[in-house]
Structure formats: C-alpha cells, structure tokens
C-alpha positions, -999 to 999 in steps of 0.1 A, spaced: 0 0 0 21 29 -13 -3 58 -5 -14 48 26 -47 43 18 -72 31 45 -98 11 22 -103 -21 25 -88 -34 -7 -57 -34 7 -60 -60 28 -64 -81 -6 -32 -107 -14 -14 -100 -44 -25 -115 -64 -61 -117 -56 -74 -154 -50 -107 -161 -71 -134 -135 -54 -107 -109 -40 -103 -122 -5 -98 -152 13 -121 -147 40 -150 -115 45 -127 -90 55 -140 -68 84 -143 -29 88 -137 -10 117 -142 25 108 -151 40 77 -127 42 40 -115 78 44 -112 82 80 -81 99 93 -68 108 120 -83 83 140 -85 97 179 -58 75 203 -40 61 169 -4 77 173 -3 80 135 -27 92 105 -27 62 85 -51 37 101 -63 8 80 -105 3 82 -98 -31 86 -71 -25 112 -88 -23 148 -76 2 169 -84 5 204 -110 -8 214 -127 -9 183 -156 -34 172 -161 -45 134 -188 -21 120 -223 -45 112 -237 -41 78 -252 -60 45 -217 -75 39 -221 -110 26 -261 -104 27 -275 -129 -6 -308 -120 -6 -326 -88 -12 
C-alpha cells in the first residue's frame, strides 16, 4: 500500500485469489477516516482495529434482497 490508503482493498493478497479475499474482510471504521483519535499516527487501516474498536455490522455478505 504505497499511498497509505485506508480502504479495505488493501487488505487483498497479491494476487487476488478467485473472489478478491480469502475470508470477509472486516471494517472498523469507515474508508477515508483519518486521524483516527488515540492512533499515534494518520494512517489507520478500516480493517485494522484500533483501540477498542468493534467491526462495523452491515449488508456484507447479505445474498438476498
């Protein structure tokens, strides 16, 4: 990750197995937060926990509408 960024894209292999990740990759806070409060630097994953943190609950992995 050259840029730093903090999507979760990242935390893709390279290269990608068949469907981009090898297990549903979890988010902790959301793709362009910085700055995060406690973090002692800027660059914080979203699929990095930091302190204290729980995965955020959404429609990830949902297959039906």
């Amino acid at each position: 990750n050259p840029w730093e960024a903090t999507t979760i894209e990242w935390s893709a292999p390279s290269p990608p197995p068949h469907g981009n990740f090898v297990s549903m990759p979890q988010a902790y806070r959301g793709p362009y937060e910085y700055s995060v409060p406690g973090h002692p630097t800027d660059f914080l994953p979203q699929f990095s926990p930091g302190a204290g943190e729980k995965a955020k609950t959404g429609q990830a992995g949902k297959t039906s509408h």
